[in-house]
N, C-alpha and C positions, 0 to 999 in steps of 0.2 A: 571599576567597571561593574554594571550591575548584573545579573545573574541572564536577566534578559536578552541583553549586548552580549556575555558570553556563548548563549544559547547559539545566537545565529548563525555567526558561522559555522558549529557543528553542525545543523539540522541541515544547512546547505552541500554541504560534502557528504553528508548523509541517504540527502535526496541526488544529489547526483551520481553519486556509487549506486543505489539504489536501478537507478535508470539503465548505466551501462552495464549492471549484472545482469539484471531481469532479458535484457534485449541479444545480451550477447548467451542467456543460459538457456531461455525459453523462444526467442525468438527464434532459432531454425525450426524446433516445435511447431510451433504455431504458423510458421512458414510452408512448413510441408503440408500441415492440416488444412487451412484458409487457403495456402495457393492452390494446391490439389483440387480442390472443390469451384474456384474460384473460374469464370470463362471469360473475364479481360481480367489486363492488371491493374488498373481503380479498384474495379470491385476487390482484388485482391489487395489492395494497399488499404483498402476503407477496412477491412474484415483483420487485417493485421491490429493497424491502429487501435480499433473497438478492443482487440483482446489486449493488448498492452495497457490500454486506459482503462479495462475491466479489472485488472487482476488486482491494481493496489488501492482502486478505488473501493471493492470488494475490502481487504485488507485493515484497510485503513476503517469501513465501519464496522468491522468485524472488529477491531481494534478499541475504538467507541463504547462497541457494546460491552465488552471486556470489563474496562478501565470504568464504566460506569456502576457493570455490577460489583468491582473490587471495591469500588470510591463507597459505595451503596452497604455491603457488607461487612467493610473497617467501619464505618458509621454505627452500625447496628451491634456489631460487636463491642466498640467502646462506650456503647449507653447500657448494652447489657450487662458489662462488665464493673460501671461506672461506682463506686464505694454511696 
């Protein structure tokens, strides 16, 4: 099996814990915030939704950015390092 095939199923269990944590940890939060404000319940389900889909989409290029400046500064430091 190669490492790729391995990968998948993890990242699948990974994204779905992911989803029932975020919804069951953050979601009354964001429930009392968004419905609160909210004067039918669309607009309150549309303003839920947006912050759910905000948070890991956030996250995730925050995540991006990260891993490109690591990827960036291993680079840099094995050429400066380099005999």
């Amino acid at each position: 099996m190669s490492d790729d095939a391995a990968l998948a199923p993890v990242l699948s269990v990974g994204l779905l814990w992911i989803s029932f944590h975020c919804v069951g940890m953050c979601g009354p939060i964001v429930g009392g915030v968004v419905g609160g404000r909210a004067s039918s319940v669309p607009r309150a389900v549309v303003g839920r939704l947006l912050s759910e889909l905000g948070r890991p989409t956030t996250r995730a290029t925050l995540g991006a950015v990260a891993g490109t400046l690591g990827a960036t500064s291993k680079t840099s430091a094995s050429a400066a390092f380099a005999p």
